[in-house]
C-alpha positions as CSV (number, residue, x, y, z in Angstrom):
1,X,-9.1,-9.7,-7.5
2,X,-11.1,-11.6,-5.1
3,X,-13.7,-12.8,-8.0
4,X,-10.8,-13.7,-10.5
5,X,-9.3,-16.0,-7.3
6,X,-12.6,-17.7,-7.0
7,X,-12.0,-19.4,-10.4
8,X,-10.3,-22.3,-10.4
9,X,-7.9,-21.6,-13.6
10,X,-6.9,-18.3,-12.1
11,X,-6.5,-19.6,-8.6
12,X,-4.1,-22.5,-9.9
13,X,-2.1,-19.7,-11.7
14,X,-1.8,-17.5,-8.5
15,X,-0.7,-20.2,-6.3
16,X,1.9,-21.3,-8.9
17,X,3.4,-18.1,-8.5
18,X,3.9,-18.8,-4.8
19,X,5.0,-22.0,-5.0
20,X,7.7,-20.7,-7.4
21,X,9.3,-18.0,-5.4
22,X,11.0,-17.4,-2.3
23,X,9.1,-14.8,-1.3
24,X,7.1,-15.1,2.3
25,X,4.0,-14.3,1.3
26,X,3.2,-14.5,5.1
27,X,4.3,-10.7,5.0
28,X,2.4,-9.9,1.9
29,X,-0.3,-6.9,2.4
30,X,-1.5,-4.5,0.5
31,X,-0.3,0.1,0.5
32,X,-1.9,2.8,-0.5
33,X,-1.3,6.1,-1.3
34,X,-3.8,8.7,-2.3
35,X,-2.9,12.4,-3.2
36,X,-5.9,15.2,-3.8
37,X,-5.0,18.7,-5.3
38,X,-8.4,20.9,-4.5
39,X,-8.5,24.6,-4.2
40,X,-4.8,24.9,-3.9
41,X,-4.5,22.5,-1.1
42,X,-2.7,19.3,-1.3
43,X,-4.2,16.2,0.4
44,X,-2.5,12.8,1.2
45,X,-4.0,9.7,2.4
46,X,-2.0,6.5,3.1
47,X,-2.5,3.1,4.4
48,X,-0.1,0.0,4.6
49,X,3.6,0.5,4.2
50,X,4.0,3.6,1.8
51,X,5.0,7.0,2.5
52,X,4.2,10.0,0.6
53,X,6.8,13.4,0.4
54,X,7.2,16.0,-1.7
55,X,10.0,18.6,-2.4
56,X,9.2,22.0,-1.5
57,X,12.0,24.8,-2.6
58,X,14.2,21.8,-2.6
59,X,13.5,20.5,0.8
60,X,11.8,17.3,2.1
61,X,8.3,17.6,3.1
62,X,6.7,14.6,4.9
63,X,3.2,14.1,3.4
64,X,1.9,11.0,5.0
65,X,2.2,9.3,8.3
66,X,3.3,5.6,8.8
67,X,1.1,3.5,9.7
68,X,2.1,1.2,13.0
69,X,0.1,-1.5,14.7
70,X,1.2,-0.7,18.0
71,X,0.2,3.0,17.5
72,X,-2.8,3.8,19.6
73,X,-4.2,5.6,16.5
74,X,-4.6,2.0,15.2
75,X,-6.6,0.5,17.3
């Protein structure tokens, strides 16, 4: 993404989009969410705002952790 910004023809297009949308692109980030089956174990990774869960014999499982800048995890 970052080399496809640097050109001027896609830069003009990407700011168009901002310019013609209410969104607060102050806010804008970017999430992740990253799930490894290996040797019968499931792994989950996350960053950003995403959570990960699954449903085990019908009930909720939390998977992934959120991620909080005030956590001292995070700094």
């Amino acid at each position: 993404m970052d080399e496809l910004a640097r050109d001027d023809k896609n830069r003009a297009e990407l700011l168009s989009y901002r310019e013609n949308n209410d969104y607060d692109y102050s806010m804008a980030g970017c999430t992740a969410n990253v799930i490894l089956i290996k040797d019968n174990t499931l792994y989950c990774a996350n960053a950003g705002d995403t959570r990960c869960c699954i449903s085990n014999d019908g009930k909720l499982v939390k998977m992934s952790k959120d991620h909080k800048p005030t956590d001292s995890a995070e700094h």
